[in-house]
N, C-alpha and C positions, 0 to 999 in steps of 0.2 A: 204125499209129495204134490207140487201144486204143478199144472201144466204151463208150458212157455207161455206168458204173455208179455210181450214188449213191445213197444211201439216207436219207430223213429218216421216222425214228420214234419218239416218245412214248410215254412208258407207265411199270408200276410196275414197280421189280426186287422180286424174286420169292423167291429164294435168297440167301445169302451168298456174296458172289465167290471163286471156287474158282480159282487157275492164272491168273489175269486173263480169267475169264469166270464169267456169269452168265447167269438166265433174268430176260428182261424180259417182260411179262404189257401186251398192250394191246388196248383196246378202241373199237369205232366202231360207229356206230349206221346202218344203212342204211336206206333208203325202201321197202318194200314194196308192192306191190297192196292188203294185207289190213293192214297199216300200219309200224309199223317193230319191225324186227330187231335185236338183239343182236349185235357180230359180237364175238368176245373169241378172242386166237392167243396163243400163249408161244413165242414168237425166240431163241435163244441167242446171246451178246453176246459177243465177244472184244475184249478191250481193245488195241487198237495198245502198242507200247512205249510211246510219248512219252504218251497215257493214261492208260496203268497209270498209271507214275511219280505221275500229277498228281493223281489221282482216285482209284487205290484204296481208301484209308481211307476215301474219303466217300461211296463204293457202298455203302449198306445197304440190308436189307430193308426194301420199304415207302416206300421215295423214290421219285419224281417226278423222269425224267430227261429226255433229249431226246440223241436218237442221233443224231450224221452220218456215216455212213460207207458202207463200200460190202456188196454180198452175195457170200458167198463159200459152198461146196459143203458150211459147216459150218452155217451162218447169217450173222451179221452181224458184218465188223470197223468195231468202233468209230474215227474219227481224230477226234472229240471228243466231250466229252459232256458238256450243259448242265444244271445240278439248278434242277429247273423250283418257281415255287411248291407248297405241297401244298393239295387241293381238296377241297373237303366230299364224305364218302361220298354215293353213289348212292344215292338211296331207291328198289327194288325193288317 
């Protein structure tokens, strides 16, 4: 039996999809002692076959996705991916 591996992650893609992969860019805010933290990672994304196919064209820079899929030794393969609405810039 194989162990859980599933992955759900949101964020912005980063680059132009190269090979059916991309860098997605996401961010979370943690709680601190001294108050909250910034936390910002870039994942690199592989598109499942059945993916690619659906969604390459509509990966661009600067969308708003939502990743389900699992982690693999490269980063992330995608088995689908949802284009989330897009959201007012962060005021820093």
């Amino acid at each position: 039996m194989n162990d859980l591996n599933s992955v759900l992650l949101e964020g912005i893609v980063l680059k132009t999809p190269k090979k059916n992969s991309f860098p997605l860019g996401s961010t979370r805010y943690q709680k601190m002692d001294n108050g909250v933290e910034k936390i910002a990672i870039v994942v690199s994304i592989t598109m499942a076959s059945k993916p690619a196919d659906n969604y390459f064209e509509n990966v661009t820079v600067g969308k708003r996705v939502r990743i389900v899929g699992h982690l693999t030794s490269e980063g992330i393969t995608a088995e689908h991916i949802d284009f989330t609405p897009a959201v007012k810039p962060e005021k820093e």
